[in-house]
DSSP file (Angstrom, degrees, kcal/mol; ACC not computed):
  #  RESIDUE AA STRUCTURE BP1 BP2  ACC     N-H-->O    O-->H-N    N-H-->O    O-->H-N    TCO  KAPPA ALPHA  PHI   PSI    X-CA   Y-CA   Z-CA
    1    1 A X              0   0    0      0, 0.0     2,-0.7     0, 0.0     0, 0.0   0.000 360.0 360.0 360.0 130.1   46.8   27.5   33.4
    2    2 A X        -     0   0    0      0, 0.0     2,-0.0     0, 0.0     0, 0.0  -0.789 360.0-153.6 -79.6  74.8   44.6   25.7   35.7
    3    3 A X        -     0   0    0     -2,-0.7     2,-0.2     1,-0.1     3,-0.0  -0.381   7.2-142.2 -80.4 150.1   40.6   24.8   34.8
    4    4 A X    >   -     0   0    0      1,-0.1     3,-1.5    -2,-0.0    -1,-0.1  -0.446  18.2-125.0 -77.0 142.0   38.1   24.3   36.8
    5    5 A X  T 3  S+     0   0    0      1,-0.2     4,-0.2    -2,-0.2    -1,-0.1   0.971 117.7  55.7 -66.0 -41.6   35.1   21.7   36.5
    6    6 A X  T 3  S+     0   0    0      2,-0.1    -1,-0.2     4,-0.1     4,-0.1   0.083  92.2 114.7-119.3   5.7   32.9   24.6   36.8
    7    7 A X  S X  S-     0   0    0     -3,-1.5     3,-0.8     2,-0.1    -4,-0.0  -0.143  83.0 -93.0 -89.0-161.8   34.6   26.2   33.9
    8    8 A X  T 3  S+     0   0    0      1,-0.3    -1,-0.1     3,-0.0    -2,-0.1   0.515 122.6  56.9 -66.9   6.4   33.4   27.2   30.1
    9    9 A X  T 3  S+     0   0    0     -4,-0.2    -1,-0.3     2,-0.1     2,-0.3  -0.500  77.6 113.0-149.5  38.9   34.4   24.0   28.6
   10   10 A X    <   -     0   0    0     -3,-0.8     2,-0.4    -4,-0.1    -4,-0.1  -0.746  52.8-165.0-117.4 155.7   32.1   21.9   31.2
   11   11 A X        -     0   0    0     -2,-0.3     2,-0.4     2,-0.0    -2,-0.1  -0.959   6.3-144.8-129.9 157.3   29.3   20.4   28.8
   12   12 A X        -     0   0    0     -2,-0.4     2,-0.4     2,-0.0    -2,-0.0  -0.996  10.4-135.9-128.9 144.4   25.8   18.8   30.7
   13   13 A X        -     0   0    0     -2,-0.4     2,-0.4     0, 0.0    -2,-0.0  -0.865  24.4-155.9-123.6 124.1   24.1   15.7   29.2
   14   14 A X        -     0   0    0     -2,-0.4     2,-0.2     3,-0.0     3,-0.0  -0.736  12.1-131.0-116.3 126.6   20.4   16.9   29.4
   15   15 A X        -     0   0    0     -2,-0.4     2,-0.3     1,-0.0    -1,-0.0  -0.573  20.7-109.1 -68.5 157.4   17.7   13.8   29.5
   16   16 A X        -     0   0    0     -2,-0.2     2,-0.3     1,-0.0    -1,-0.0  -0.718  34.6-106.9 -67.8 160.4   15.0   13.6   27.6
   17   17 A X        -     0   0    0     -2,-0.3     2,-0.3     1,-0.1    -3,-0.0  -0.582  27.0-124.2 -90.3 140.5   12.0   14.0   29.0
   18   18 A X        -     0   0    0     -2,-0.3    -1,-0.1     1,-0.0     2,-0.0  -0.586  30.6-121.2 -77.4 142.5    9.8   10.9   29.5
   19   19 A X        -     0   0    0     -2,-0.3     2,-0.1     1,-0.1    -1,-0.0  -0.352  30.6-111.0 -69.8 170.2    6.2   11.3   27.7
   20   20 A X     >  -     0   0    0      1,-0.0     4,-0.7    -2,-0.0     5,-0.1  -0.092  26.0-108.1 -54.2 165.4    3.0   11.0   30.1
   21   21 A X  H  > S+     0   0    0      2,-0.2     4,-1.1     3,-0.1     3,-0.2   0.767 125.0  53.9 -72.4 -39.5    0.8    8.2   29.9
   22   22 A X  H  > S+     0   0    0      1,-0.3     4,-2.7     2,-0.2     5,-0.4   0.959 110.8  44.8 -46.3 -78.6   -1.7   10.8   28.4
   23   23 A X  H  4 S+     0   0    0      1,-0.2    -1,-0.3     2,-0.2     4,-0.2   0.564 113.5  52.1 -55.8 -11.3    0.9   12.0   25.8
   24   24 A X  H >X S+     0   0    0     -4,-0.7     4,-3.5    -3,-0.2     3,-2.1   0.935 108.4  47.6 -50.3 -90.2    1.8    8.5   25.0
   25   25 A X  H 3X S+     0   0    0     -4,-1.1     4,-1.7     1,-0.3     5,-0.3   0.702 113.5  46.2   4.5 -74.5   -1.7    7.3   24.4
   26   26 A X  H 3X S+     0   0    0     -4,-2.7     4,-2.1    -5,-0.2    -1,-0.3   0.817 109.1  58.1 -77.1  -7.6   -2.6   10.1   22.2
   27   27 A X  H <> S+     0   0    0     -3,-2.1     4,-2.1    -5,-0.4    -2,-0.2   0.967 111.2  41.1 -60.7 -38.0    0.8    9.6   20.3
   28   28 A X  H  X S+     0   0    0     -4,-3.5     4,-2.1     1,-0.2    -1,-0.2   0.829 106.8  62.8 -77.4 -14.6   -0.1    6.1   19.5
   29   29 A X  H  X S+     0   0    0     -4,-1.7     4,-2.5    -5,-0.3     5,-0.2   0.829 109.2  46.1 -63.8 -38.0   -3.9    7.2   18.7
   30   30 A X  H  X S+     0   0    0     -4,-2.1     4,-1.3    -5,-0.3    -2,-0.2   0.990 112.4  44.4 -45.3 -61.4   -2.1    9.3   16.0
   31   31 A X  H >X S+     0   0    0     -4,-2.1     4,-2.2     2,-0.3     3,-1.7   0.964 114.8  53.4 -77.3 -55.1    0.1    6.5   14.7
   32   32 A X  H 3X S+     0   0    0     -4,-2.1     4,-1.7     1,-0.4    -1,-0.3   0.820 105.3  50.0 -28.0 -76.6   -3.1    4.4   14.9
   33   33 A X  H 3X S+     0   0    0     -4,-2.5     4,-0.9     1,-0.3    -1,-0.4   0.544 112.3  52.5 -59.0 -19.5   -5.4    7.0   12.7
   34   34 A X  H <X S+     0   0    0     -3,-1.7     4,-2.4    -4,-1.3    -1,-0.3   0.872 104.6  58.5 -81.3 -49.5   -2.2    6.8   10.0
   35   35 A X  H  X S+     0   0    0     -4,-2.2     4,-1.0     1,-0.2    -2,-0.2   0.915 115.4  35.6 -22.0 -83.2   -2.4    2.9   10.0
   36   36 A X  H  X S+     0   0    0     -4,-1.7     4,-3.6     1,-0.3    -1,-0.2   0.472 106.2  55.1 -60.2 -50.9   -5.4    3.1    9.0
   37   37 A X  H  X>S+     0   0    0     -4,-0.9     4,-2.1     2,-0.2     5,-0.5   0.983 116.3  46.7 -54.4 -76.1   -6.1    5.8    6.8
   38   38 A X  H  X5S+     0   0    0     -4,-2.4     4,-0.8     2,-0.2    -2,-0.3   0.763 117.3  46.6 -57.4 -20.0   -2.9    4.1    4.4
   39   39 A X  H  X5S+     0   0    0     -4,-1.0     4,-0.5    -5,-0.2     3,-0.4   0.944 109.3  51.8 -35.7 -87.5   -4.6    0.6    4.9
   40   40 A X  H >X5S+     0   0    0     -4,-3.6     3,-1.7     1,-0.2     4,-1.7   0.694 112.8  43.6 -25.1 -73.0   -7.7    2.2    4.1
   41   41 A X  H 3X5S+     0   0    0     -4,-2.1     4,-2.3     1,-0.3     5,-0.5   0.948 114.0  57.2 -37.0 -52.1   -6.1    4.0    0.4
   42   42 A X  H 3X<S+     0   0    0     -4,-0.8     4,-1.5    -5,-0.5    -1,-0.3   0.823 102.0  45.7 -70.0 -16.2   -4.8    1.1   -0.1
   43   43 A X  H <X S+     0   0    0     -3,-1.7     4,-1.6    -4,-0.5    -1,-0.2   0.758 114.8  46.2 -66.8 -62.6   -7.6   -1.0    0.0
   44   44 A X  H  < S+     0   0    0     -4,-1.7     4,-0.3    -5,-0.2    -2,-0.2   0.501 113.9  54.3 -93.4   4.6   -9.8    1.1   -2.2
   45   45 A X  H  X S+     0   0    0     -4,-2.3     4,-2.0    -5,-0.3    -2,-0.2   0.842 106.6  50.8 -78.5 -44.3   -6.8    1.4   -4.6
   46   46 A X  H  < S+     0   0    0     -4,-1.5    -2,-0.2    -5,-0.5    -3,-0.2   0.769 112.5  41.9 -60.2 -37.4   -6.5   -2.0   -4.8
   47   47 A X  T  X S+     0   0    0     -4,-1.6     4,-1.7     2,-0.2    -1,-0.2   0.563 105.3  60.8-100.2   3.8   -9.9   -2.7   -5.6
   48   48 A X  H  > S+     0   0    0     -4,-0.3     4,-1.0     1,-0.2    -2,-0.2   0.806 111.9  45.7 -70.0 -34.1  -10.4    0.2   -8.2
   49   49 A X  H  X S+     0   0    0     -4,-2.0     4,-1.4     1,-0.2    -2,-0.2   0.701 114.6  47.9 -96.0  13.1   -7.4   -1.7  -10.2
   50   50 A X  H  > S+     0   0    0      2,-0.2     4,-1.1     3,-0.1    -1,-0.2   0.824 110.4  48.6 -87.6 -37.3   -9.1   -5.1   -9.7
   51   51 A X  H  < S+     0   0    0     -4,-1.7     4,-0.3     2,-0.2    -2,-0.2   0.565 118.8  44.5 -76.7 -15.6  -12.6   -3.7  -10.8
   52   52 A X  H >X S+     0   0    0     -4,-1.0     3,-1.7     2,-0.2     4,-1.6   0.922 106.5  54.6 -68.0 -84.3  -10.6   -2.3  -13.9
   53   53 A X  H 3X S+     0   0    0     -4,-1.4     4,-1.8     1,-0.3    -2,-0.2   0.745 116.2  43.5 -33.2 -27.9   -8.5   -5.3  -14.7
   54   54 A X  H 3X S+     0   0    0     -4,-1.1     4,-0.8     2,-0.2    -1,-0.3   0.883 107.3  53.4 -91.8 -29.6  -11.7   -7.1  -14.9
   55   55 A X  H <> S+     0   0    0     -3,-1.7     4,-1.7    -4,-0.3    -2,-0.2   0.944 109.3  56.0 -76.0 -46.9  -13.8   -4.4  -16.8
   56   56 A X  H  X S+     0   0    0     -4,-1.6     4,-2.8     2,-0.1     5,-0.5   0.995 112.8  37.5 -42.8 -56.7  -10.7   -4.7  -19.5
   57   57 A X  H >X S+     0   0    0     -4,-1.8     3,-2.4    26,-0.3     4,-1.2   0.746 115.4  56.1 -64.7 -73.3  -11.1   -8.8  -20.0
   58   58 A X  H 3X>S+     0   0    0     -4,-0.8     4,-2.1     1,-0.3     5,-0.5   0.567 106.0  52.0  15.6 -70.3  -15.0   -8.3  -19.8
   59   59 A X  H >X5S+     0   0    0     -4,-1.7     4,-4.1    -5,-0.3     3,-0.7   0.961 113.8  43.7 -46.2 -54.7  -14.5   -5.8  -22.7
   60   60 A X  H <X5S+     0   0    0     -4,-2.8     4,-0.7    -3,-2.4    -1,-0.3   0.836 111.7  48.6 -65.3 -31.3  -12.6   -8.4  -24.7
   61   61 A X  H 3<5S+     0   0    0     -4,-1.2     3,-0.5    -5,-0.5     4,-0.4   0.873 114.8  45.2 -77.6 -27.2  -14.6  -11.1  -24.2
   62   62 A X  H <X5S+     0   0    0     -4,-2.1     4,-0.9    -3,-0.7     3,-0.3   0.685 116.7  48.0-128.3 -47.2  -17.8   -8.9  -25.1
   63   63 A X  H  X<S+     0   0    0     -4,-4.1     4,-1.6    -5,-0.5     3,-0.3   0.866 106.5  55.8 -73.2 -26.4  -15.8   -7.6  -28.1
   64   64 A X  H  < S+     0   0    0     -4,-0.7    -2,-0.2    -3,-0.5    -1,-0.2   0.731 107.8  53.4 -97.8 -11.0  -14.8  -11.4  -29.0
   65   65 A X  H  4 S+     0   0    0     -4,-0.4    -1,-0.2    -3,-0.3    -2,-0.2   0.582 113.3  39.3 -84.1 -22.6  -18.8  -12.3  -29.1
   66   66 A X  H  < S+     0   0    0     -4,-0.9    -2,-0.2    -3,-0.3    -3,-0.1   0.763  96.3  90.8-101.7 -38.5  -19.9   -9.7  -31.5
   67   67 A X     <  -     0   0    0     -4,-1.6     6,-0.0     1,-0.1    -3,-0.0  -0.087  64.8-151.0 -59.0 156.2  -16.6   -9.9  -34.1
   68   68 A X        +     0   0    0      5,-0.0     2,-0.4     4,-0.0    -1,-0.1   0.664  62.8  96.2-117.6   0.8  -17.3  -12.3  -36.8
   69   69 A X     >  -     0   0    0      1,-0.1     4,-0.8     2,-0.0     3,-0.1  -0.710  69.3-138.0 -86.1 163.4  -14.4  -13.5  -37.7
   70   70 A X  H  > S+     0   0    0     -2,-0.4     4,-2.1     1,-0.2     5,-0.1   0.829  98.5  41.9 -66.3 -44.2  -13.3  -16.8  -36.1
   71   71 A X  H  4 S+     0   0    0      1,-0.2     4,-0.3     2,-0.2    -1,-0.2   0.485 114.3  52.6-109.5  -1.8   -9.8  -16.3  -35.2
   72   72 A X  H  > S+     0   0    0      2,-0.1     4,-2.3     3,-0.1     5,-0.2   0.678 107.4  54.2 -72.2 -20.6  -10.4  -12.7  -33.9
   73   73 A X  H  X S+     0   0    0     -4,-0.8     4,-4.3     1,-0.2    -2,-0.2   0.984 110.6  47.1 -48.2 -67.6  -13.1  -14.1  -31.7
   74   74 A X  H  X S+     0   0    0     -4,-2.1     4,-0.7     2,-0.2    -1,-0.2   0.590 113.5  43.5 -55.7 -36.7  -10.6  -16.6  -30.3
   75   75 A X  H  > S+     0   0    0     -4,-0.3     4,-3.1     2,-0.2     5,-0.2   0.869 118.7  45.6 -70.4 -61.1   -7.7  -14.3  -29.6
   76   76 A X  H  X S+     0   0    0     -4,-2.3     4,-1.0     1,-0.2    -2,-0.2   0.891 112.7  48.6 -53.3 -40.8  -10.0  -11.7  -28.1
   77   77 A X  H  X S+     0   0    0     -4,-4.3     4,-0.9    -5,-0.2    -1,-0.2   0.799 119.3  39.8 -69.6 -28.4  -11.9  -14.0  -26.2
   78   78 A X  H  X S+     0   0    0     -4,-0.7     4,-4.4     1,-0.2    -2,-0.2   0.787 112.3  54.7 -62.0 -50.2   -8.6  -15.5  -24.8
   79   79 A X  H  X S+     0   0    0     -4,-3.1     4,-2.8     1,-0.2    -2,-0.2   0.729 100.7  56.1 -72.7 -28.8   -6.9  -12.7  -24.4
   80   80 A X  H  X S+     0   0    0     -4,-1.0     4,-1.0    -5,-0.2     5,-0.3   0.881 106.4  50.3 -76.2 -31.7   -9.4  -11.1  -22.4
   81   81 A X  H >X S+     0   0    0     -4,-0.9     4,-2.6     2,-0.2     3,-0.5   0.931 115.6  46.2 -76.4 -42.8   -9.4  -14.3  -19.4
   82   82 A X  H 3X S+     0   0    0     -4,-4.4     4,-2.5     1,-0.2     5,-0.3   0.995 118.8  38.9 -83.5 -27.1   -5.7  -14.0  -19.2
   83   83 A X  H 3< S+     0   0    0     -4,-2.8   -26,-0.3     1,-0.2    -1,-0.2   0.649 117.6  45.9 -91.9  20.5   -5.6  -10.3  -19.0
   84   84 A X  H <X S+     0   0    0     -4,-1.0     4,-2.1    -3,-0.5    -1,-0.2   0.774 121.5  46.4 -86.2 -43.1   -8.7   -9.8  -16.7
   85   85 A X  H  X S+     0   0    0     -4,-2.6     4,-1.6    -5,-0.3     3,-0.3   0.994 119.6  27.1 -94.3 -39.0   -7.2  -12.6  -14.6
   86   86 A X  H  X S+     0   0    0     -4,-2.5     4,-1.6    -5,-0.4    -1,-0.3   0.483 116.2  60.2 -88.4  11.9   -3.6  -12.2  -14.0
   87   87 A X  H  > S+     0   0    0     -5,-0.3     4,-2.2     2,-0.2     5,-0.4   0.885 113.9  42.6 -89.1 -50.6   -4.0   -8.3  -14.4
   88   88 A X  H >X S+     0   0    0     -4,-2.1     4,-1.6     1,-0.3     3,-0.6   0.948 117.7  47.0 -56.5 -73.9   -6.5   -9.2  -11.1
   89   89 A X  H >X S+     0   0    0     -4,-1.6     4,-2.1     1,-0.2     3,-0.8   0.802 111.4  47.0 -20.2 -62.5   -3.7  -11.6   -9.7
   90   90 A X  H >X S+     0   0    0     -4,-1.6     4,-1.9     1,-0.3     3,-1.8   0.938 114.0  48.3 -68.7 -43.5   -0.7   -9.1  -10.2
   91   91 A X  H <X S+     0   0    0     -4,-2.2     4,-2.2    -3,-0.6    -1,-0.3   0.813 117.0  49.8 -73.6 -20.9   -3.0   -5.9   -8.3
   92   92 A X  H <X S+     0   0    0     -4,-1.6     4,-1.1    -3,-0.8    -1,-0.3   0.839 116.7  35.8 -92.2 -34.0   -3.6   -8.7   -5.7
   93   93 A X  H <X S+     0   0    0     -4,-2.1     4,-1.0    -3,-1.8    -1,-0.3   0.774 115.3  50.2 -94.9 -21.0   -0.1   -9.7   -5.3
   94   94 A X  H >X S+     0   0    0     -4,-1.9     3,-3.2    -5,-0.2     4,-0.8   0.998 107.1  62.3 -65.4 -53.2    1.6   -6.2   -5.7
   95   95 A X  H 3X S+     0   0    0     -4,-2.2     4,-1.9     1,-0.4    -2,-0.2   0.658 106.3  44.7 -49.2 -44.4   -1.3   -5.2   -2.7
   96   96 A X  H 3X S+     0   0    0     -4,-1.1     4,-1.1     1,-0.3    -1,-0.4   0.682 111.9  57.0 -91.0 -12.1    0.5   -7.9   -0.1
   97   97 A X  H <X S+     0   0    0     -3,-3.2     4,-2.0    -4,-1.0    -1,-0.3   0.909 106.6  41.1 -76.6 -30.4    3.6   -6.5   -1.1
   98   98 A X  H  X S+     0   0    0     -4,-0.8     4,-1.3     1,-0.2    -2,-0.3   0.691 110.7  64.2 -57.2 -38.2    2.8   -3.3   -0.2
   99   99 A X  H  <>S+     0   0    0     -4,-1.9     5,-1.9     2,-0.2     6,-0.8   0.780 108.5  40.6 -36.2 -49.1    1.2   -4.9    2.9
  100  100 A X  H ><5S+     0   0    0     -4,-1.1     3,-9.9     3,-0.2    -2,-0.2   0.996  97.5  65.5 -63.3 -60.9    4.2   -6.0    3.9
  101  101 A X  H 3<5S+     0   0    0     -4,-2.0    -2,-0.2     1,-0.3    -1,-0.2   0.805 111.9  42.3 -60.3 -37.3    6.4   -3.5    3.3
  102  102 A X  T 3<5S-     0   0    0     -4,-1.3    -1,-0.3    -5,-0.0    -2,-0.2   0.240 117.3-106.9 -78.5  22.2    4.4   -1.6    5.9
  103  103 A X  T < 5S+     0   0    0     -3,-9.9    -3,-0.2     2,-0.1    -2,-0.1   0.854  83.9 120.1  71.4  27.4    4.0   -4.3    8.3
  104  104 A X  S   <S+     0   0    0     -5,-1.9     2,-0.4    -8,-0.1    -4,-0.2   0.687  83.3  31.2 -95.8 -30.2    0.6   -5.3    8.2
  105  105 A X              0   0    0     -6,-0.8    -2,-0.1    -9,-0.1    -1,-0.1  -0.806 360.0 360.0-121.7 147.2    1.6   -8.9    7.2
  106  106 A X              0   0    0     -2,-0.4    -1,-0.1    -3,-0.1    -6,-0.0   0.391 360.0 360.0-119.5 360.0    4.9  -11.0    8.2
């Protein structure tokens, strides 16, 4: 049996269509307004757990001024600078990892 190019078994490789400048444009206006918006969240996420991490050591230190024993004083009061500050540190450092990982930083 003889086929033809013009038979059923012929397949055609279809282009895609190049966008417009137009349709370009607004695609990247899109991508843009997404940027931004997940910047943006992240931002105000980042400083809700900073303003937190600090409102804990605050607490502790404020609690370590009123207690009257000595060596709760000292614990509380201690305890409150390292977790107000490296709880600040880690939100600060998770935040540029999360920065990265979407390409805001290299």
């Amino acid at each position: 049996m003889h086929r033809t190019s013009a038979g059923p078994h012929r397949t055609t490789a279809t282009r895609p269509r190049i966008p417009t400048k137009e349709e370009r444009a607004a695609e990247l206006l899109r991508a843009e307004r997404v940027a931004w918006r997940d910047r943006l969240k992240d931002a105000i996420r980042t400083g809700l757990e900073c303003f937190a991490w600090c409102a804990v050591g605050l607490f502790l230190v404020g609690y370590a001024v009123h207690v009257t024993d000595e060596k709760t004083g000292q614990v509380a009061f201690y305890g409150g600078l390292v977790i107000g500050n490296s709880g600040i540190v880690a939100s600060l450092y998770f935040a540029f990892l999360r920065a990265r990982d979407r390409g805001d930083v290299s």
